[in-house]
C-alpha positions as CSV (number, residue, x, y, z in Angstrom):
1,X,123.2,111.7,81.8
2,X,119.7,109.9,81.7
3,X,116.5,110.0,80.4
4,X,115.1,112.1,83.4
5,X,118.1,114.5,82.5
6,X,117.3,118.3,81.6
7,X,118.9,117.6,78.4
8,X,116.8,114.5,77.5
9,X,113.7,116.6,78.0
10,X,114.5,119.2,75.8
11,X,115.3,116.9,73.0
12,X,112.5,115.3,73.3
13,X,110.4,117.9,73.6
14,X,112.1,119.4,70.3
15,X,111.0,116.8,68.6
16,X,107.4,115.9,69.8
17,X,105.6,117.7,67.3
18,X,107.9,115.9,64.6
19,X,106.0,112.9,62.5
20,X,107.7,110.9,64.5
21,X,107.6,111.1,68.2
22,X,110.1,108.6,69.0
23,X,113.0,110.3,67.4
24,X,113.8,112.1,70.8
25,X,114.8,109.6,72.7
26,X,116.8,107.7,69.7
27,X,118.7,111.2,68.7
28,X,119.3,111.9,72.0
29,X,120.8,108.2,73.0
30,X,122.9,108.7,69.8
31,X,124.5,111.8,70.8
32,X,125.1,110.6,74.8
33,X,127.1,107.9,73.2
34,X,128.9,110.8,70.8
35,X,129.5,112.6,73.9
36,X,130.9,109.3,75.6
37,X,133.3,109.3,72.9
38,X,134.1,112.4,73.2
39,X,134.8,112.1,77.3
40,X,137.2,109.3,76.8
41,X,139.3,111.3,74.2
42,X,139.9,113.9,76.9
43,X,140.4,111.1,79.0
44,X,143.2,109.6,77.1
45,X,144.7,112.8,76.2
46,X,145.2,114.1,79.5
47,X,146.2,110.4,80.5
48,X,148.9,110.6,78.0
49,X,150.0,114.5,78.7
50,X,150.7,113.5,82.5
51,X,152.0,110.1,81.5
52,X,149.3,108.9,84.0
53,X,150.1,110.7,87.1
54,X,146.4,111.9,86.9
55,X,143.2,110.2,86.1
56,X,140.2,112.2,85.7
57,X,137.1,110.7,84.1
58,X,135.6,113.3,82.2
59,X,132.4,111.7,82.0
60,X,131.8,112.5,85.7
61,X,132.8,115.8,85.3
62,X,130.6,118.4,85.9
63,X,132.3,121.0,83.6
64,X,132.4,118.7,80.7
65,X,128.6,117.6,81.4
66,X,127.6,121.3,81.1
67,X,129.9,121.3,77.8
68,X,127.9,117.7,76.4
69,X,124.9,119.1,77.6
70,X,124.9,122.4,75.7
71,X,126.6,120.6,72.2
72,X,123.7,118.2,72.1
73,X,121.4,120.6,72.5
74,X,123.3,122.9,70.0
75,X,123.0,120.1,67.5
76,X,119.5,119.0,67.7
77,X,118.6,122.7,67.4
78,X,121.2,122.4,64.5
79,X,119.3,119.4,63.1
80,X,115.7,120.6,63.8
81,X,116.4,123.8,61.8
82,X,117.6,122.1,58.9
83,X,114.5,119.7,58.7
84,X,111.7,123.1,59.2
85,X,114.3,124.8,56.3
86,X,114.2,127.4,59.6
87,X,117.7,128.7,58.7
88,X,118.9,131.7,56.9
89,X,121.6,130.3,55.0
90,X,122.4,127.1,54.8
91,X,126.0,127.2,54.6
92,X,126.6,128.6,57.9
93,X,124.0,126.4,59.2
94,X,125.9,123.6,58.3
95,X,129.4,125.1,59.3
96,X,128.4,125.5,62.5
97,X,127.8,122.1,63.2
98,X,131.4,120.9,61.9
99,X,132.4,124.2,64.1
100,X,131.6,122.3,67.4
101,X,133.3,119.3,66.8
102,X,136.4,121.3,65.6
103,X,136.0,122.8,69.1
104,X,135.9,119.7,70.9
105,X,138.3,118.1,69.2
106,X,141.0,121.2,70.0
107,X,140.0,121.5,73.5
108,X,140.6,117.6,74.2
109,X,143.9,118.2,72.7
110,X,144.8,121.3,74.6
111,X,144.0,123.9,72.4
112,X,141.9,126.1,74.1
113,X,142.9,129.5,72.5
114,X,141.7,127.4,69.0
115,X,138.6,126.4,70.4
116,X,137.2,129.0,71.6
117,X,137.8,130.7,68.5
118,X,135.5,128.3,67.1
119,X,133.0,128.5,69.5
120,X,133.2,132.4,69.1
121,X,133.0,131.1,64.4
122,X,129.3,130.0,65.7
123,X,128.1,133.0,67.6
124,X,129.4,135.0,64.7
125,X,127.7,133.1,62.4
126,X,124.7,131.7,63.7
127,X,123.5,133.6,66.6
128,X,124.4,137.2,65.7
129,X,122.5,137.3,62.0
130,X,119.4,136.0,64.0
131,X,120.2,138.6,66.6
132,X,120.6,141.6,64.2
133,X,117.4,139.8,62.1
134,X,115.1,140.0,64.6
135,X,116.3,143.6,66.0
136,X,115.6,144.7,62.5
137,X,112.0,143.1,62.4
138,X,111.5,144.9,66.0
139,X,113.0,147.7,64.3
140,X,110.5,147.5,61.0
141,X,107.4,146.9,63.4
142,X,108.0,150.1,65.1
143,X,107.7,152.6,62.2
């Protein structure tokens, strides 16, 4: 990643009209280095699996950039909500969150049946209230 990355901008533009300006670029430095983590666990997973017959460096690799680039932005959305009290309950606010990392952590061990069912916890959970709430505003605006 980078700080001219796509991802860099929108975290810092999340967080520009925040009291503290600078709090982009830290938050988003602290979760390339999660995501660095997070690449050398799948790393030494698959290392392990194929008894290293097969190095891939997941941190290069485009798929899992797309995957690192959508949880950071799903957690400083995450975060941001929680700090403007934007969210609608806070439990599956907060669930959501731990939901991701359950995800990761399954998928860099193989489980990708279980991690997608996570990822498919958060759209339940999250995005479909916020869905259906805003249908229902539509809905109220109408009549």
């Amino acid at each position: 990643m980078g700080k001219r990355a796509d991802i860099c901008a929108f975290v810092n533009a999340l967080y520009t009209s925040s009291s503290y300006p600078s709090f982009g670029p830290v938050r988003f430095a602290e979760k390339e280095k999660d995501m660095r983590e997070y690449a050398r666990s799948f790393t030494k997973n698959l290392m392990e699996a194929r008894n290293a017959s097969t190095y891939l460096d997941f941190y290069q690799d485009a798929r899992f950039g797309q995957i690192a680039k959508y949880t950071i932005a799903l957690e400083c959305c995450i975060q941001s909500l929680l700090e403007d009290a934007g969210f609608y309950s806070l439990a599956h606010v907060l669930e959501s969150e731990s939901d991701m990392e359950c995800s990761l952590l399954l998928a860099s061990n193989f489980y990708y049946k279980q991690a997608i069912q996570m990822l498919r916890n958060i759209l339940e959970e999250v995005f479909l209230p916020i869905h259906f709430c805003k249908i229902s505003i539509w809905a109220r605006c109408i009549i």
